[in-house]
Structures are given as structure tokens and as C-alpha cells.
C-alpha positions in Angstrom: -9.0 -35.0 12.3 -6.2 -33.2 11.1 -4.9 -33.7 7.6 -1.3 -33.0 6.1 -1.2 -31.0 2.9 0.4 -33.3 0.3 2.9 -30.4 -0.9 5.0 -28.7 1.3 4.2 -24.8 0.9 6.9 -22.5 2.2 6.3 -21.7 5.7 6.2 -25.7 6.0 3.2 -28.2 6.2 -0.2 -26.3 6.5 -2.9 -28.6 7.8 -6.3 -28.4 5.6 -8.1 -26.8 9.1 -4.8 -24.4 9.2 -5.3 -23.1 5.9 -8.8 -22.8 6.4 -8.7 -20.7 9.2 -5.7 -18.9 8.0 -7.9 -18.2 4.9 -10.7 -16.9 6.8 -8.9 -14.7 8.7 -6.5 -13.4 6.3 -8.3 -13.4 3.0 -7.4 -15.9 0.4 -5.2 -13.9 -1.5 -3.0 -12.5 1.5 -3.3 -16.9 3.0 -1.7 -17.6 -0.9 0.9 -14.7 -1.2 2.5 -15.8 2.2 2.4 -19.9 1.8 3.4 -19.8 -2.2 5.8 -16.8 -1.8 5.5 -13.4 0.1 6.5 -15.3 3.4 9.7 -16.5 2.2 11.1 -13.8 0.9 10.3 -11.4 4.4 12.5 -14.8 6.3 16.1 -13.9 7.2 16.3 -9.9 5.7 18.8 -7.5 6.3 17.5 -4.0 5.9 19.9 -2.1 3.5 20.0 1.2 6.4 18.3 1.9 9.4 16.2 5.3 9.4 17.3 7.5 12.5 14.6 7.6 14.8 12.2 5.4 12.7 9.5 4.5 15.4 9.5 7.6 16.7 8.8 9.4 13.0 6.0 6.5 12.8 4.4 6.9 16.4 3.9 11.1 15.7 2.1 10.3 12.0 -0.2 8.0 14.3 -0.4 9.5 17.8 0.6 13.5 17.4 -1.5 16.0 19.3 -2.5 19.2 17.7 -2.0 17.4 14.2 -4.6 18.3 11.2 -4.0 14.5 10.4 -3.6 11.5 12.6 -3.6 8.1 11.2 -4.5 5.0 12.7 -1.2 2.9 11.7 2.1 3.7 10.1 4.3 1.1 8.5 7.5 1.8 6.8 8.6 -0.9 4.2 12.0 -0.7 4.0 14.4 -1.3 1.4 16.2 -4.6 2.5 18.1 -7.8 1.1 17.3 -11.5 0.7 19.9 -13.7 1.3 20.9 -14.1 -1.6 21.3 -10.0 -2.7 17.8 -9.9 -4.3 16.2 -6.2 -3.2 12.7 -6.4 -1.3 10.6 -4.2 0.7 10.5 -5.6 4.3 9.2 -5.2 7.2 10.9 -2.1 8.8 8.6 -1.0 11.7 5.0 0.2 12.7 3.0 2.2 14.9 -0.9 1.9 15.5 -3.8 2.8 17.2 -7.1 1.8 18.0 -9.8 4.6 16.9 -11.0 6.7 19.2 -15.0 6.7 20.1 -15.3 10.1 18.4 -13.6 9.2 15.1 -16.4 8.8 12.0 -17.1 4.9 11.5 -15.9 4.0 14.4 -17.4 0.6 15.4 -16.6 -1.6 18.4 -15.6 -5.3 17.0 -16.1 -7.0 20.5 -19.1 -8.8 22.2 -19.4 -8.9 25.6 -17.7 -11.9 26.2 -20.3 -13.8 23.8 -19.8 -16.9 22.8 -18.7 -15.7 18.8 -16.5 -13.0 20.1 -14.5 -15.7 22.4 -14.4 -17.8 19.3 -13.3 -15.0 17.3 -10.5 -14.4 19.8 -9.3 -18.0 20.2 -8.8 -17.9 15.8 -7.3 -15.1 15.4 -4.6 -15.9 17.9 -4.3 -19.1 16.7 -3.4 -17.7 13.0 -0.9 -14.9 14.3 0.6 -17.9 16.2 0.9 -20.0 13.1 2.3 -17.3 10.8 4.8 -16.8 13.6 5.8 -20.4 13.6 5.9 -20.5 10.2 7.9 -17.0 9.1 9.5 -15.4 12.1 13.1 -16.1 12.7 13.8 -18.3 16.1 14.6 -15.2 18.0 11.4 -13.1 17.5 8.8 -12.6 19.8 5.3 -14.3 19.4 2.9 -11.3 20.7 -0.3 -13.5 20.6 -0.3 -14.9 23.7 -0.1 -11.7 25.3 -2.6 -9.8 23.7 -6.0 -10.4 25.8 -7.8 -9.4 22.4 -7.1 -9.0 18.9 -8.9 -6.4 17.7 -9.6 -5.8 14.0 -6.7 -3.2 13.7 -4.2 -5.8 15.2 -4.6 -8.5 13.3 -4.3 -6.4 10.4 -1.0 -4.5 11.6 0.7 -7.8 13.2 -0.3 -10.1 10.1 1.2 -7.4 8.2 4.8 -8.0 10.0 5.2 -11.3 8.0 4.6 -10.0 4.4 7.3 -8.7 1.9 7.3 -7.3 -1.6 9.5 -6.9 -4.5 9.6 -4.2 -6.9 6.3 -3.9 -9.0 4.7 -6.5 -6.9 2.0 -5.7 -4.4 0.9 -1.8 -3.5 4.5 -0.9 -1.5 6.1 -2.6 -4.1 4.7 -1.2 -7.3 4.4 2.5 -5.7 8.1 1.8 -5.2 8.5 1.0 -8.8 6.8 3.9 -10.2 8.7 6.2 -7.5 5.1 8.3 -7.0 2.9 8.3 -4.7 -0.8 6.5 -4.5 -3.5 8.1 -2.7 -6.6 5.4 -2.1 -9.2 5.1 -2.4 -8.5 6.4 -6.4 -11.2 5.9 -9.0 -9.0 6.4 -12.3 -7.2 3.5 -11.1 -10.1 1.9 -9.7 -8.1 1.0 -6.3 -9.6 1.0 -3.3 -9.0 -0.4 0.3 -10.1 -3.8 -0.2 -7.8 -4.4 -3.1 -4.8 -2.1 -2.9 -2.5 -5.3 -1.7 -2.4 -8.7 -0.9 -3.6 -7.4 2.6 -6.9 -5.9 1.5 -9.1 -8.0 2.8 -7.7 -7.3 6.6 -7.2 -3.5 5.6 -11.2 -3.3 4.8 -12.4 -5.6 7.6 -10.4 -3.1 9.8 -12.3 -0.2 8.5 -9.9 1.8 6.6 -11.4 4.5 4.5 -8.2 6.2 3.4 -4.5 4.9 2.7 -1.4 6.2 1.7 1.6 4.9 0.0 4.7 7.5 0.0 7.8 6.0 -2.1 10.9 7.1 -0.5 14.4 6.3 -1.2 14.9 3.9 1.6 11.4 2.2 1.0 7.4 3.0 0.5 5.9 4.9 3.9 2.3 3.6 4.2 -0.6 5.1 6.4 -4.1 4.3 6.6 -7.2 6.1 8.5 -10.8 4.9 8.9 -11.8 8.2 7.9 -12.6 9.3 4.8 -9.3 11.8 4.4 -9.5 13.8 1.2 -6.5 13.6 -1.1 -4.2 17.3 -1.5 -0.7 17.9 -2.5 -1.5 20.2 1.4 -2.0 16.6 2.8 1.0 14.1 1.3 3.2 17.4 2.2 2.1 17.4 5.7 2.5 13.3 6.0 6.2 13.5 4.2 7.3 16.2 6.6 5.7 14.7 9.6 7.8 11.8 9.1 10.8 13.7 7.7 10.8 16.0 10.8 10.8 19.0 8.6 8.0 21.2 7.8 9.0 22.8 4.4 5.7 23.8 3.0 6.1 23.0 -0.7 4.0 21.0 -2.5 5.8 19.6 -4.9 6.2 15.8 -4.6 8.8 14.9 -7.2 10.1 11.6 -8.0 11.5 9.3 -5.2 10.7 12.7 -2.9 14.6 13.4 -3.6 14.6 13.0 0.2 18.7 13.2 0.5 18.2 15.2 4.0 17.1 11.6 5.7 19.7 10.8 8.1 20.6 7.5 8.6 22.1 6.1 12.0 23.0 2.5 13.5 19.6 1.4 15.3 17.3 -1.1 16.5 13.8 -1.7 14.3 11.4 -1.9 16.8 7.9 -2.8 17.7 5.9 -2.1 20.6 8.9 -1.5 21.9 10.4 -5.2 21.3 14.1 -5.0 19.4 13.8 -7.3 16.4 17.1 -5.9 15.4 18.3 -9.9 15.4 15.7 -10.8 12.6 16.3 -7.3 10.8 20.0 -6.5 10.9 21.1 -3.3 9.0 24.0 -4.6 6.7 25.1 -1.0 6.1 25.0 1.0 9.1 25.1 5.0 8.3 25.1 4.1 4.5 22.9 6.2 1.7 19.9 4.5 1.0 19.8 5.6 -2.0 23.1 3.2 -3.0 21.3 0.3 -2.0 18.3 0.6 -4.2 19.7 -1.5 -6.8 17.8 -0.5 -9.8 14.4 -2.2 -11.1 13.9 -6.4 -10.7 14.6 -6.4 -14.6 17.7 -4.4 -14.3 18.8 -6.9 -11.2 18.0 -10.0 -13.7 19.5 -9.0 -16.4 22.6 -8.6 -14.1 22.5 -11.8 -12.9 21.1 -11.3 -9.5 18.8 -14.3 -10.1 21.1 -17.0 -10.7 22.0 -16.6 -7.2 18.7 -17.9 -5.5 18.4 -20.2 -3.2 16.1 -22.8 -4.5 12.9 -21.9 -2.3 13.6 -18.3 -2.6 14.2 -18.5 -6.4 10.4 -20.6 -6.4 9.0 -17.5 -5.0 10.1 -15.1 -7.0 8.9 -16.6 -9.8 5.5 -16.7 -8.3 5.4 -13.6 -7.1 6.2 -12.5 -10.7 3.6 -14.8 -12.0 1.0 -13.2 -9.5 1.4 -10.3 -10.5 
């Protein structure tokens, strides 16, 4: 029998079997950060610009021919607004595949229609299907039911759709901070995979040996491979220009990438295909992305920036600063 949670955590009631499964599926930390905070915040933004060509940039990091390095997803978290002005990283768009029999720890994640894979299945739907319900605007599209399995690298890319992160908070969001980039697995800062981000548990279950965060002016790129990809200024070149479009062969990565070449156009963000331009809107169409950074979360509290909050929204920010 199902059970009401006595408090109402954002996203609305969560049944005890909900959050359970949810949990399970997700990881405890990533079920927490959505429910208490992360899932709030990623409701109702407005990306600050929209990146010309965006899925196209992200579908040739993850599905180039002829490329020394091919990834198995892309996202690109991009610099957007809450409703009430505060500056997150959002959802922009993402490409993915699954890997490819030849690729090294490759492991197929399906039974043969057993009885545990079915059951696997039937869960895993059922918690994209709740986040959806729960975070997604009334206008976006539930891909669950038409999925006829979610493999290991779905879940972990469409879960990902519904999280958010503000400066210093979470990998995208603290790479963003610090304006350089973070090659993992990396031993001096004893990150890896599994713990990188609220979404390490579902980046590890996936496989992934080797991920990338890239800070960029208009947001944090953020690849990931189940191979074990050795780290090189060669390599974070190779990824900035593949998604730049240019293939200047310095390896200098400065601060922010001083990437004032990216052009910026009106556009759609997309995924799969599906416009979700309606939940994403760009509120400054051909602007500098670079204007709309809006300094550190300090510099936007000390400003005032805060005492505009909604109530719910001002609740999570102050968890997601206390989670830290």
C-alpha cells in the first residue's frame, strides 16, 4: 500500500515506494539533490543564448567518423536563468550513443527477455516517468513510453535532463566556478566517475571510464567515454575545437577558453530531435554569452539577487549551498 510522504519535497508528494525506486535507480544522492533542490531550480529556465548549431557540435564529439576521439554522450550545460534572475547551469542539449561491440568494457546490460531484465525495464521507465511528472514543464515530451528499453546509457543521459547546478555546486557547476577544466578520473583531486556529481552513481553504473568537463563562456561542455581515454592538452584541444568547429592546434587552454569566436543565433534546443525550445526559451537571442554570466553566486548575493526568490526556489538554493 502506498504511503504519502508527510512533507511535501519539491517535485510534489513522493510516495515511500517512489522514492525507493527512485533511489535505487538514481543513487541516493542524485534521488536527494532533485527532491530537496536540483529539480527546482532546472523548472521553468530560460537559457541566457542559444549556441548556433548546438546539437550538431554535440552529435560530431559523439558520432564523428575518422575522429581520434569519439565519446559516448555530450551534454552542454548552459548558462541560463531562474525565474527569479538567479544564474544556473541547465539543461542545454545532448547527444549519445550506445557503445559499440568493439569498444574496451563494453558489456551488454540486457537478458534475454528474463524475468529481472523485464523488471529492470518496467523501473526504470517508471522513474524517468516520475521525474518527468514531477520536473518537466507541461509541454515537454515524456520519452519513456517510447523507448522499448532503457539501457544503462539512457537512463543516465535522460535522468540527466532534469538536473541543474549553480555556480560552485556540483561538477558543471564548480568547473564553471573555477573557469578550468577537469579531466576525470584525477587522483590529486581524488575524483573519479562515481563521484564527480550528484549523477555518479548512474555515470558509473553506465560504465564510464573517462569524463570531461570543459568551462566555456556560455556554460561547462561535458563528455564521457567508457574507455579509459588518457588526459593531454592534444586531447581537451581536440574536444574544444570539435565542438568549436575550428581546428586551431594550440594547446593552450586559458581561463574561460576566451572562446569570443562562438557564434550565437536564434534556435531551438533539441533532443533526439524533439524542440523543447518551449521549456528552454533563449531570453537573449544573438546576445554575448559572456554578458550574461553574471559574476560568482557571492557576487550575485551580495547584489541582492537573492532577495528576489521565490519561496521554493529560495529553499533550494539554500540547500544546494548547504550540500555543498
Amino acid at each position: 500500500m502506498k504511503t504519502e510522504v508527510e512533507e511535501v519535497s519539491i517535485g510534489g508528494f513522493w510516495t515511500e515506494e517512489d522514492k525507493a525506486i527512485c533511489a535505487s535507480v538514481l543513487g541516493s544522492d542524485a534521488f536527494t539533490y532533485l527532491t530537496k533542490c536540483g529539480g527546482a531550480i532546472s523548472e521553468g529556465l530560460v537559457a541566457a543564448s542559444v549556441l548556433a548549431d548546438l546539437q550538431n557540435k554535440l552529435q560530431n564529439l559523439v558520432e564523428a567518423d575518422g575522429q581520434s576521439l569519439r565519446w559516448n554522450y555530450a551534454i552542454f550545460w548552459q548558462l541560463s536563468r531562474t525565474k527569479s534572475g538567479a544564474v544556473v547551469l541547465g539543461w542545454g542539449d545532448g547527444s549519445c550513443r550506445e557503445p559499440h561491440d568493439g569498444e574496451i568494457g563494453f558489456a551488454t546490460s540486457f537478458g534475454a527477455g528474463d524475468a529481472s531484465s523485464v523488471t529492470r525495464q518496467k523501473i526504470r521507465k517508471r522513474v524517468l516517468q516520475r521525474l518527468h511528472s514531477a520536473f518537466a514543464g507541461a509541454d515537454e515530451e515524456d520519452y519513456a513510453p517510447g523507448i522499448d528499453q532503457v539501457t544503462d546509457t539512457e537512463i543516465f543521459f535522460l535522468a540527466s535532463m532534469h538536473f541543474s547546478f549553480p555556480h560552485h555546486v556540483g561538477g558543471p557547476g564548480k568547473v564553471f566556478a573555477a573557469g578550468r577544466p577537469l579531466w576525470i578520473p584525477n587522483n590529486d583531486l581524488k575524483v573519479t566517475p562515481a563521484n564527480y556529481c550528484y549523477r555518479g552513481f548512474l555515470a558509473n553504473a553506465a560504465g564510464f571510464k573517462t569524463i570531461v568537463l570543459l568551462p566555456f563562456k556560455a556554460g561547462v561542455l561535458e563528455v564521457g567515454s567508457i574507455q579509459n581515454v588518457p588526459e593531454s592538452a592534444e586531447a581537451l584541444q581536440t574536444i574544444r575545437s570539435m565542438f568549436l568547429g575550428t581546428y586551431n592546434t594550440s594547446p593552450a587552454i586559458k581561463k574561460h577558453e576566451e572562446n569570443g569566436s562562438v557564434q550565437i543565433s536564434p534556435g531551438s534546443t533539441k533532443i533526439f530531435g524533439k524542440d523543447l525550445n518551449i521549456s528552454q526559451p533563449s531570453a537573449t537571442k544573438g546576445a554575448d554569452p559572456s554578458k550574461v554570466d553574471g559574476g560568482s553566486r557571492d557576487e550575485q548575493k551580495s547584489s541582492g539577487g537573492d532577495s528576489m526568490l521565490l519561496p521554493n526556489l529560495r529553499k533550494a538554493l539554500d540547500l544546494l549551498m548547504a550540500l555543498e
